[in-house]
C-alpha positions in Angstrom: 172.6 47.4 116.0 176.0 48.8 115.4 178.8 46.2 115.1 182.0 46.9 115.9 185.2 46.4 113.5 182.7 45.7 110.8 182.8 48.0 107.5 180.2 50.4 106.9 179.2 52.8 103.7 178.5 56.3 104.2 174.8 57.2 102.5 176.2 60.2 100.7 179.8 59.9 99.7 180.2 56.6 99.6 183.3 56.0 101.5 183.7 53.2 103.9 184.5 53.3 107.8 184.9 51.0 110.6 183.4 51.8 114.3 185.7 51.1 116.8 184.1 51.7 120.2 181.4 53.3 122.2 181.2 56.1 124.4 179.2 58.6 125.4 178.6 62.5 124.1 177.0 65.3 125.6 174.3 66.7 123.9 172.1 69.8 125.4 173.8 68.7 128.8 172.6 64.6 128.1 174.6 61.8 127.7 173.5 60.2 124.5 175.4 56.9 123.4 177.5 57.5 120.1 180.0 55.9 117.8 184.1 56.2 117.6 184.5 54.8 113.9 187.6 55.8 111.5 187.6 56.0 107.8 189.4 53.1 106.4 192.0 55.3 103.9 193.4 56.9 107.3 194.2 56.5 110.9 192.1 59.8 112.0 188.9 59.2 114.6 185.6 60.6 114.6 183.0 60.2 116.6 178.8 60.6 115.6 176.0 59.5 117.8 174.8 56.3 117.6 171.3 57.6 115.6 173.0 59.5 113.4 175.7 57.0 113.0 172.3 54.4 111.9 170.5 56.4 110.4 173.7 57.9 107.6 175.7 54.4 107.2 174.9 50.8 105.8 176.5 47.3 106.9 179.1 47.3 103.2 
């Protein structure tokens, strides 16, 4: 389970984020949950699915 304002790792580079939210992306015209998280050296937002958001990043 993804918690939110906690830090996580990224798998390959390392670098560590915070989710910020949920919301919902379209994917092949679905709805799949996913994750709004920000890296923690700047204010920009991404967002990932929630899968791909478990399966790349680790609880830091």
């Amino acid at each position: 389970m993804i918690e939110l304002n906690k830090i996580y790792i990224h798998y390959k580079n390392k670098k560590l984020y915070t989710p910020l939210n949920f919301c919902k992306l379209q994917e092949d015209n679905i709805w799949i949950k996913a994750v709004i998280y920000k890296p923690n050296d700047c204010d920009e937002l991404f967002v990932r699915s929630y899968k791909e958001f478990e399966k790349k990043f680790t609880k830091h």
